[in-house]
C-alpha positions in Angstrom: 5.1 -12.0 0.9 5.4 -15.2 2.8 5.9 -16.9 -0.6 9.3 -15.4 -0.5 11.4 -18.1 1.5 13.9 -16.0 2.9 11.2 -13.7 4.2 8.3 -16.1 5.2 9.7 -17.0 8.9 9.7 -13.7 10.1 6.8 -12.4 8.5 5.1 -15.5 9.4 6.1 -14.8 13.5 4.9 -11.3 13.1 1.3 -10.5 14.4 0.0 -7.7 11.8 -3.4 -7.9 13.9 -1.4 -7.1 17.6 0.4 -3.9 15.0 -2.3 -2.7 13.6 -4.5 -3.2 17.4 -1.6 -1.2 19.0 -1.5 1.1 16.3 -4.8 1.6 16.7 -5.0 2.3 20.7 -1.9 4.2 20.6 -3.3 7.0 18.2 -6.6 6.8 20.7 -4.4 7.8 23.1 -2.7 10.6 22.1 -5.4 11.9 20.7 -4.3 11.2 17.0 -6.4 9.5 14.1 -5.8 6.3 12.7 -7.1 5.6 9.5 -6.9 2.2 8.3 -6.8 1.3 4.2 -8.6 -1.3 2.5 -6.3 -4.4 2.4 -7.4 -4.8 -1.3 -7.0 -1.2 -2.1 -5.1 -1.7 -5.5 -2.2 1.0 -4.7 0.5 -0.5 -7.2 -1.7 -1.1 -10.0 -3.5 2.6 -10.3 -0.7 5.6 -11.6 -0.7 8.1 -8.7 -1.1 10.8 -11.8 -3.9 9.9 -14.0 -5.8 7.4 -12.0 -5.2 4.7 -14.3 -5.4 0.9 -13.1 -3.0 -1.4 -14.8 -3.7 -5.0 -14.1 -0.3 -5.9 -15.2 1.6 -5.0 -12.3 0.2 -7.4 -10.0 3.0 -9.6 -10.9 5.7 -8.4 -8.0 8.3 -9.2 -10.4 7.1 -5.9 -12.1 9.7 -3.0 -10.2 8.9 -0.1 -12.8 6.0 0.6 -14.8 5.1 2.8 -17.4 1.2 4.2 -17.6 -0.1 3.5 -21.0 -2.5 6.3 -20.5 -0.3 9.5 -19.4 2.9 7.8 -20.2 4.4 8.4 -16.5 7.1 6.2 -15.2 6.1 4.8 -11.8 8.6 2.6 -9.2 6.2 0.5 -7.9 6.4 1.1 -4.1 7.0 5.0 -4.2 3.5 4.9 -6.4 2.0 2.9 -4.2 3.1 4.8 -0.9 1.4 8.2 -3.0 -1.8 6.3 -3.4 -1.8 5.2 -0.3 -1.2 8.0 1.4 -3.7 9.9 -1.1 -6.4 7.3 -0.1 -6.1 8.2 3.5 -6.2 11.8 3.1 -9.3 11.2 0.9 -11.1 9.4 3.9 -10.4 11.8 6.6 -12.2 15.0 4.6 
């Protein structure tokens, strides 16, 4: 992300570590549980209906994607936000 100039100050000044700390002691606190993905967990690449992983959308230039396998169109953050969210379920049980 940082390699996107109009972004790369502020994501740059932002602590992810002091987020994902307070994040963290926040959920302790209210009794809640925080489950933290993989930061290489490939959430864009695999189709959230088939389990497919296509390499090919590692390029962020790639928006939409269409699985080869199952033929289901994906938008590449909602698919990633399933999988992600998918991926934490999985953890908890």
């Amino acid at each position: 992300m940082v390699k996107n100039h109009n972004l790369a100050k502020s994501i740059s000044d932002a602590s992810w570590y002091e987020l994902t700390r307070q994040l963290e002691y926040k959920s302790k606190w209210n009794g809640r549980n925080y489950i933290k993905i993989d930061r290489f967990y490939a959430s864009s690449q695999l189709c959230f209906s088939c389990g497919y992983k296509n390499t090919n959308v590692k390029d962020l230039k790639v928006r939409d994607w269409i699985c080869p396998f199952c033929n289901t169109k994906h938008d590449r953050d909602i698919n990633a936000a399933k999988n992600i969210l998918a991926e934490g379920l999985r953890k908890v049980v």
